[in-house]
C-alpha positions in Angstrom: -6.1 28.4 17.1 -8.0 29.1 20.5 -7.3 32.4 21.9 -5.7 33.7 24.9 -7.3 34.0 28.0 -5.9 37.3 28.5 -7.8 38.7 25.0 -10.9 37.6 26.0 -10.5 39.0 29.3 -9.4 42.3 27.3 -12.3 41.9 25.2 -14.8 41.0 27.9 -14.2 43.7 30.0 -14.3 46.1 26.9 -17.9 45.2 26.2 -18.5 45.3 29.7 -19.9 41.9 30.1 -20.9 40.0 32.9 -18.6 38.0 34.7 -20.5 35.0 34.9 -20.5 35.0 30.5 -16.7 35.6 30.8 -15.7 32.6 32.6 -18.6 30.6 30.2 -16.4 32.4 27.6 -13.1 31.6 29.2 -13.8 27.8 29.5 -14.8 27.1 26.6 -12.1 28.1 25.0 -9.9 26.1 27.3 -12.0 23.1 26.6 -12.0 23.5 23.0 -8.8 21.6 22.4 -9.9 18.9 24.2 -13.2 18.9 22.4 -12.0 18.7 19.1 -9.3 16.3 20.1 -12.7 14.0 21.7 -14.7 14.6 18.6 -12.1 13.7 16.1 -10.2 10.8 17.3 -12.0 8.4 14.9 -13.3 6.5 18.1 -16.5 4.5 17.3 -17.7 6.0 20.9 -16.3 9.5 20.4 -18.7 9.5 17.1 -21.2 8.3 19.3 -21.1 11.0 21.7 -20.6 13.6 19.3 -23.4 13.1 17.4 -26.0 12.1 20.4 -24.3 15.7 21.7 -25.3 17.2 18.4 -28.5 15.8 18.4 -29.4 16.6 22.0 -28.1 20.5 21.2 -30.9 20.6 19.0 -33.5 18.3 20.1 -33.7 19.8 23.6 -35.0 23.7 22.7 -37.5 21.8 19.8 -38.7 20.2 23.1 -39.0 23.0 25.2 -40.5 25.1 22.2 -43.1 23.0 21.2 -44.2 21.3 24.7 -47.8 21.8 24.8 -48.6 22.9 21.3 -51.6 21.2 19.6 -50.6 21.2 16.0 -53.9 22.6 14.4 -54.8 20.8 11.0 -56.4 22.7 8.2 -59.9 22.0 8.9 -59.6 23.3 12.4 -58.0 26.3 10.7 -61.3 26.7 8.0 -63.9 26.4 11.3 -61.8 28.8 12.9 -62.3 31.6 10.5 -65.8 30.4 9.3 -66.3 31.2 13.1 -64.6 34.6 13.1 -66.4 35.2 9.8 -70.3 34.8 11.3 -68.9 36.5 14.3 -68.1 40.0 12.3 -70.8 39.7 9.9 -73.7 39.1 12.4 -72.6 42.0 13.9 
């Protein structure tokens, strides 16, 4: 059961947060109904969409977070430290 607009209001302003997260707040609430009703109509494309929704949720902060990483294998792991090792013992 979505709640009223007025609660959240109520409970927005309580917390004093920002307007801008209230109406994000406010509207998806009002679009919840609508989203479950989209989601769970059985429609081949409505599964579609769900799940490529789902999927994209997820996929898009993995992107983001691991843009530019070089994933380091174990052996460049052992010359690093064999590195750091001659580097504190020669000293």
């Amino acid at each position: 059961m979505p709640y009223p607009r007025t609660l959240i209001w109520f409970i927005v302003r309580t917390l004093s947060v920002s307007r801008v997260l209230a109406r994000t707040l406010i509207w998806f609430v009002a679009m919840e109904p609508w989203v479950r009703r989209f989601l769970y109509s059985g429609d081949n494309k409505h599964v579609f969409i769900g799940v490529v929704t789902i999927l994209g949720v997820g996929y898009i902060p993995w992107y983001f977070m691991t843009r530019g990483v070089k994933h380091s294998s174990h052996q460049d792991y052992m010359d690093k430290a064999e590195e750091a090792r001659k580097a504190r013992l020669s000293t």
